[in-house]
Backbone as XML, in Angstrom:
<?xml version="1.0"?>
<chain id="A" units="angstrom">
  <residue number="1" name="UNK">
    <atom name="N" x="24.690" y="-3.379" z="0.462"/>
    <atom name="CA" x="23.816" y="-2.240" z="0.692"/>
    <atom name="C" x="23.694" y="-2.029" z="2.195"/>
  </residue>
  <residue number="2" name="UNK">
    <atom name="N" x="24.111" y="-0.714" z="2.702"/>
    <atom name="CA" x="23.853" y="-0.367" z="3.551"/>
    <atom name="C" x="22.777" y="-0.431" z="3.869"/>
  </residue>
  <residue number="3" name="UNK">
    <atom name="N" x="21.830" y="-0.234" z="5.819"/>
    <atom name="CA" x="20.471" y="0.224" z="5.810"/>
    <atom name="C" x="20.784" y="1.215" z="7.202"/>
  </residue>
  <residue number="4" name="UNK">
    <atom name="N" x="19.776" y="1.947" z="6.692"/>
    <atom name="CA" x="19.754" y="3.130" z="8.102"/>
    <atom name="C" x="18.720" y="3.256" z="8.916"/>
  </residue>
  <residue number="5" name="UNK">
    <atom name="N" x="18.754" y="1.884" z="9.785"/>
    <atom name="CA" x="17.510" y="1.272" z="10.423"/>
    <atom name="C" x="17.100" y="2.292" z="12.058"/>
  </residue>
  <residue number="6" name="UNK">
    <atom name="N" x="17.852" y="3.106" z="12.138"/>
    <atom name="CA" x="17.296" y="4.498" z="13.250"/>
    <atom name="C" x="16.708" y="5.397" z="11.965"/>
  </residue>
  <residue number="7" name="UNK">
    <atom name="N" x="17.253" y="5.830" z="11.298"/>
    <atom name="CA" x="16.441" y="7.244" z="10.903"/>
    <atom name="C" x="15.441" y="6.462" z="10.442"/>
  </residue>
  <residue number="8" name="UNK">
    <atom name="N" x="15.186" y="4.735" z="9.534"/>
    <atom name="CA" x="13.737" y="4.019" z="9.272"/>
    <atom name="C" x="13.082" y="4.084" z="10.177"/>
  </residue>
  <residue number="9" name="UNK">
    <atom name="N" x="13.020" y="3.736" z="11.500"/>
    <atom name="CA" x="12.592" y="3.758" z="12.572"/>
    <atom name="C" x="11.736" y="4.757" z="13.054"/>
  </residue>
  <residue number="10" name="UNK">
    <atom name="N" x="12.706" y="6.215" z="13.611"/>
    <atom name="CA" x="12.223" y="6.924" z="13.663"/>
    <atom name="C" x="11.282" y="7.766" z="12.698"/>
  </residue>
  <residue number="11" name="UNK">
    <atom name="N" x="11.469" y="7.425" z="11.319"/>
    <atom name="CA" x="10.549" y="7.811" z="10.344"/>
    <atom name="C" x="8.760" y="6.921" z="10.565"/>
  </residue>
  <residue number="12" name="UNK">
    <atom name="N" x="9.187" y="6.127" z="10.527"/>
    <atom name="CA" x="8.163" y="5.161" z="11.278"/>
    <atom name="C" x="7.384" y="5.505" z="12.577"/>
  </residue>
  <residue number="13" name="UNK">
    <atom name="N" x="8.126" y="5.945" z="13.434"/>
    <atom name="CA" x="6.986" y="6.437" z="14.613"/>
    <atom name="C" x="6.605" y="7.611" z="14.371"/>
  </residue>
  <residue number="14" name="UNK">
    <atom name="N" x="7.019" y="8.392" z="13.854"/>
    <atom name="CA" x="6.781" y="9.982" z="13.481"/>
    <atom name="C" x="5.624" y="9.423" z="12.909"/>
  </residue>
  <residue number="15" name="UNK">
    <atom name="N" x="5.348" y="8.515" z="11.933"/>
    <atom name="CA" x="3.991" y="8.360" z="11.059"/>
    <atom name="C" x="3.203" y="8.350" z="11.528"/>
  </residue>
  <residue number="16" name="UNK">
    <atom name="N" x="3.155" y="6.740" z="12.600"/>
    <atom name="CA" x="2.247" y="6.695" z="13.882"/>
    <atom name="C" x="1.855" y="7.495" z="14.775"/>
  </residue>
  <residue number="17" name="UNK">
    <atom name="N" x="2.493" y="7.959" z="15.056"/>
    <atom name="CA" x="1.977" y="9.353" z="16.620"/>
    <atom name="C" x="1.306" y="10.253" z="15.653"/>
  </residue>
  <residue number="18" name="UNK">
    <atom name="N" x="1.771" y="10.313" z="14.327"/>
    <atom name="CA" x="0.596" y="11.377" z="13.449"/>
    <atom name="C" x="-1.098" y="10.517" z="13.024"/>
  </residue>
  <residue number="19" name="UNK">
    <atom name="N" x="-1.440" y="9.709" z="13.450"/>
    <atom name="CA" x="-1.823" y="8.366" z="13.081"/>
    <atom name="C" x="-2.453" y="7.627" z="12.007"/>
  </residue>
  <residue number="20" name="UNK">
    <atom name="N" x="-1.315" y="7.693" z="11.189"/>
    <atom name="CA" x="-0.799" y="6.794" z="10.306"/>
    <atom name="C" x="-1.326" y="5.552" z="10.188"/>
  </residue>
  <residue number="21" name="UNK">
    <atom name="N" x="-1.896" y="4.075" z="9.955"/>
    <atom name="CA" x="-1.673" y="3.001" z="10.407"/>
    <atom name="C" x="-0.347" y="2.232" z="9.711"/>
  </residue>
  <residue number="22" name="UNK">
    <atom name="N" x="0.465" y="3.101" z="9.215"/>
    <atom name="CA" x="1.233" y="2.521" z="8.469"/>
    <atom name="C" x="2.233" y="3.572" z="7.658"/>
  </residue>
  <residue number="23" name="UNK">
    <atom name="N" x="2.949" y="2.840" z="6.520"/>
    <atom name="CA" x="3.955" y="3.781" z="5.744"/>
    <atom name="C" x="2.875" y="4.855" z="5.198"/>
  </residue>
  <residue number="24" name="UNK">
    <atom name="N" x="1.740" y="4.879" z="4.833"/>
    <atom name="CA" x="1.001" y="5.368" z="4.216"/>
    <atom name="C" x="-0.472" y="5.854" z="5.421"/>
  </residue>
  <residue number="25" name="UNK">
    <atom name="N" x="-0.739" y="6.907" z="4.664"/>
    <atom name="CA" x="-1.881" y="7.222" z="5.841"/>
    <atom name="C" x="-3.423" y="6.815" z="5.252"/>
  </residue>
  <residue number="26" name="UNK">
    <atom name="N" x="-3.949" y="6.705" z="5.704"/>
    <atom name="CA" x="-5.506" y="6.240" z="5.589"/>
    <atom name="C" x="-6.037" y="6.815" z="3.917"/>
  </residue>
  <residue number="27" name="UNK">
    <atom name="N" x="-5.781" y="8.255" z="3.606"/>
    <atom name="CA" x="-7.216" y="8.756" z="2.653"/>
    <atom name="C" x="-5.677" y="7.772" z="1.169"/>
  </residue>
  <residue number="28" name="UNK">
    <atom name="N" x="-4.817" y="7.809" z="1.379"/>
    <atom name="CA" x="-3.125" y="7.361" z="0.467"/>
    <atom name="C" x="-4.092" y="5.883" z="0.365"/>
  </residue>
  <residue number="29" name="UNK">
    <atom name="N" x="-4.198" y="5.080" z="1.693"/>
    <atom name="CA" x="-4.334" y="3.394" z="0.995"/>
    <atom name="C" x="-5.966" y="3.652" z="0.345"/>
  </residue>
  <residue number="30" name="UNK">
    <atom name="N" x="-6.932" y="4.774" z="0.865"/>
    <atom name="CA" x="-8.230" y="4.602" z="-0.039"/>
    <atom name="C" x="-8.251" y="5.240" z="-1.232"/>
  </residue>
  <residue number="31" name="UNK">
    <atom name="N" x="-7.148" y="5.936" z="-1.468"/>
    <atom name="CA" x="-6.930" y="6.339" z="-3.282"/>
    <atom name="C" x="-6.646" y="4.800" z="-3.976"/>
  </residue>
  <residue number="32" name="UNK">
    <atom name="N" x="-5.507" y="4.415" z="-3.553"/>
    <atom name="CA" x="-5.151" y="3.318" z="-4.204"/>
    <atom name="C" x="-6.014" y="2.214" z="-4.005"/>
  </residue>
  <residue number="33" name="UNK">
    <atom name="N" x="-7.053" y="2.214" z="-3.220"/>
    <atom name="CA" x="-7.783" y="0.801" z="-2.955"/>
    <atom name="C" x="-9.066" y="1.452" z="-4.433"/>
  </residue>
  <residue number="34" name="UNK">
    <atom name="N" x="-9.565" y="2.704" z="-4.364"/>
    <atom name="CA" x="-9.898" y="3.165" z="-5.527"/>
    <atom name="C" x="-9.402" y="2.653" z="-6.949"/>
  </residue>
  <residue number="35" name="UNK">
    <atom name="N" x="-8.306" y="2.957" z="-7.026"/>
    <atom name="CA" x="-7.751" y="2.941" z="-8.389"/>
    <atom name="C" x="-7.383" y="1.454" z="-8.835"/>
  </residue>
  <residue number="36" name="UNK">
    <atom name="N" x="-7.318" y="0.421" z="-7.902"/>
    <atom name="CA" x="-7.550" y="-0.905" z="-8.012"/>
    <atom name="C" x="-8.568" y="-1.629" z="-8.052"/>
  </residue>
  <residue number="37" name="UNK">
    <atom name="N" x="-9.360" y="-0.786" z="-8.040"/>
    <atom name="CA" x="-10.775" y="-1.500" z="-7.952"/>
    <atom name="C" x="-11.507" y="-0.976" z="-9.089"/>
  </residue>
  <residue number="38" name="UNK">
    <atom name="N" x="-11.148" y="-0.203" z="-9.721"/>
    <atom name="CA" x="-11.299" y="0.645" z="-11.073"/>
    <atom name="C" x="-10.619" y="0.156" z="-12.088"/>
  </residue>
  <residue number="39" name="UNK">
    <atom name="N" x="-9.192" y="-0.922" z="-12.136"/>
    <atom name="CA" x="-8.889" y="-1.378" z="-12.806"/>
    <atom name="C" x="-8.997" y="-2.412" z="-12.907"/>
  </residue>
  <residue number="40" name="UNK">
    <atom name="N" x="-9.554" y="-3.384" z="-11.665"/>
    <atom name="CA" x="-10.135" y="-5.057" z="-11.899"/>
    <atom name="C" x="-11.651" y="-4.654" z="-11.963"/>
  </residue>
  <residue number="41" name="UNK">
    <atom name="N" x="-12.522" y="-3.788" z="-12.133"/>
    <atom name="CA" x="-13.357" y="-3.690" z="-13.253"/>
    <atom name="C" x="-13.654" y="-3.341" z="-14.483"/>
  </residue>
  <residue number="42" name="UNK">
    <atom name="N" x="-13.004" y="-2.778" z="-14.792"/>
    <atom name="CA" x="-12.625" y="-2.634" z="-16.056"/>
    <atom name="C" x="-12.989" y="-3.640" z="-17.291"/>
  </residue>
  <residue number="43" name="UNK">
    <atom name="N" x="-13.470" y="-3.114" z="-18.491"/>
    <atom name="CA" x="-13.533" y="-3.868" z="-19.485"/>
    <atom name="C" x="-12.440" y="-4.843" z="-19.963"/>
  </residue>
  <residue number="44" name="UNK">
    <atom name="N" x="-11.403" y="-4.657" z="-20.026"/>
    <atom name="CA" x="-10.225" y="-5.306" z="-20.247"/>
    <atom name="C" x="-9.962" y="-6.300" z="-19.643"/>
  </residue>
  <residue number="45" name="UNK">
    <atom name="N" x="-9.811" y="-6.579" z="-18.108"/>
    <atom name="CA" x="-9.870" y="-7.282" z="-17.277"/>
    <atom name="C" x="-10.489" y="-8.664" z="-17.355"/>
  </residue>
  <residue number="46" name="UNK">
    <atom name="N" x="-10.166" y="-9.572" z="-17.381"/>
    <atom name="CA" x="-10.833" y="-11.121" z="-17.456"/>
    <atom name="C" x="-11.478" y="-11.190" z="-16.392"/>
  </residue>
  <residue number="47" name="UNK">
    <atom name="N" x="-13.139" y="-11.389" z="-16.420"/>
    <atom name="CA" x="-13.704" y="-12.066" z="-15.529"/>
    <atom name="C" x="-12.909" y="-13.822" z="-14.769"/>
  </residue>
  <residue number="48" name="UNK">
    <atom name="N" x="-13.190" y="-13.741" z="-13.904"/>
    <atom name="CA" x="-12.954" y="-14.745" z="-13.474"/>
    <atom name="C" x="-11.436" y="-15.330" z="-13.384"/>
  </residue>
  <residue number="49" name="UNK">
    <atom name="N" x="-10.667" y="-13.978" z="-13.759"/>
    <atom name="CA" x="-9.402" y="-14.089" z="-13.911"/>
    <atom name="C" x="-8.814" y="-13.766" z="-12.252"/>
  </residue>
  <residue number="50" name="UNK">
    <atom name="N" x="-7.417" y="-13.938" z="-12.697"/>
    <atom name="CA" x="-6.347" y="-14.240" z="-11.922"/>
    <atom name="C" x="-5.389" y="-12.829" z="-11.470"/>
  </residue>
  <residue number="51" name="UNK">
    <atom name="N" x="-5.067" y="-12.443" z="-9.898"/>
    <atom name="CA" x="-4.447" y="-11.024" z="-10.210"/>
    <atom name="C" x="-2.742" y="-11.657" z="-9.577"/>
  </residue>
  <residue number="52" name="UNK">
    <atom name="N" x="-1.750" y="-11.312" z="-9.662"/>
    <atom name="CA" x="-0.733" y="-11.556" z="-9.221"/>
    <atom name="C" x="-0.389" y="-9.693" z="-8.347"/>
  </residue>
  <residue number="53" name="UNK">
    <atom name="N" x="-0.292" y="-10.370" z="-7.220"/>
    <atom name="CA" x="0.259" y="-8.839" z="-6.414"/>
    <atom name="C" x="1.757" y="-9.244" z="-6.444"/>
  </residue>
  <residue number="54" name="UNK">
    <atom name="N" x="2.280" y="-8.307" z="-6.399"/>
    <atom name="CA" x="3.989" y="-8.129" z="-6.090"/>
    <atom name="C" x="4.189" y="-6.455" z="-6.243"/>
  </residue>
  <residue number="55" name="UNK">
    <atom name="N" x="4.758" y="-7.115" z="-4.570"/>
    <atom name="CA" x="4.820" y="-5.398" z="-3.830"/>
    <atom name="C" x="6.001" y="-5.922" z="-3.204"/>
  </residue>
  <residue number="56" name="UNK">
    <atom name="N" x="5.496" y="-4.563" z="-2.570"/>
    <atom name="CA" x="6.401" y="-4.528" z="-1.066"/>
    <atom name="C" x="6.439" y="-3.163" z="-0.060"/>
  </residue>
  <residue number="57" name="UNK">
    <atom name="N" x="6.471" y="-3.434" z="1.020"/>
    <atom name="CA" x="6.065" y="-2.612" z="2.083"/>
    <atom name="C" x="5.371" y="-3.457" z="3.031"/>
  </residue>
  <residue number="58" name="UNK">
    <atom name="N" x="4.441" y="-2.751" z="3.704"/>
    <atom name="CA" x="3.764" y="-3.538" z="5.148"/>
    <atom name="C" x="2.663" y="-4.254" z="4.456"/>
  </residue>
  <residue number="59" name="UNK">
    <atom name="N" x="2.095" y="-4.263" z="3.306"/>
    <atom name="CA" x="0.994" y="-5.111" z="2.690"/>
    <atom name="C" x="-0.134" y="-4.694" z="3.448"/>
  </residue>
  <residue number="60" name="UNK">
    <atom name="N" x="-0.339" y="-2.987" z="3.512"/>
    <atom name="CA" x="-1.555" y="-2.367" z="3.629"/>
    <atom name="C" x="-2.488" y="-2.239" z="2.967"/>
  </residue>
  <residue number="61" name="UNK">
    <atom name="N" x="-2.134" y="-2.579" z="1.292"/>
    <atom name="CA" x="-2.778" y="-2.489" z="0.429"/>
    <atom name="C" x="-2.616" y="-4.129" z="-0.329"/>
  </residue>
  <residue number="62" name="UNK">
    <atom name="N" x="-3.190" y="-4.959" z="0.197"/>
    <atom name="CA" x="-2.985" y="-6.473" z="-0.224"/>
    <atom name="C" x="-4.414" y="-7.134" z="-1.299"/>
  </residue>
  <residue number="63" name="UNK">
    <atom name="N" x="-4.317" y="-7.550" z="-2.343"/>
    <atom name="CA" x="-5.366" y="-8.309" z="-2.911"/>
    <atom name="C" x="-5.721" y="-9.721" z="-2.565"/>
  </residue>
</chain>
C-alpha cells in the first residue's frame, strides 16, 4: 500500500490554521463524546462493566 504523506500533510495543516485541534474539529469530537456517553448509559450497558476502545486516528476521542 502506497501512502500520500504530502497531500496527508497538507490536509492536516489546512485543518489546523482553520483551528481544528485535530482530524476532526471541536463541535465533530462533542457529537461523538455525546453519543458515547448516551450509550455507556444506557440501560443495556453493564454497570461496572468493561469498554474496549479500538480505533484509530489521533485518539481525540479516547475512553
Amino acid at each position: 500500500m502506497r501512502s500520500n504523506y504530502a497531500a496527508h500533510e497538507m490536509r492536516y495543516r489546512q485543518l489546523r490554521a482553520e483551528g481544528a485541534s485535530g482530524w476532526t474539529t471541536d463541535d465533530e469530537v462533542d457529537q461523538i463524546m455525546e453519543e458515547v456517553e448516551a450509550a455507556l448509559s444506557a440501560p443495556y450497558a453493564p454497570r461496572g462493566g468493561r469498554a474496549l476502545d479500538l480505533g484509530c486516528g489521533a485518539g481525540e476521542v479516547t475512553l
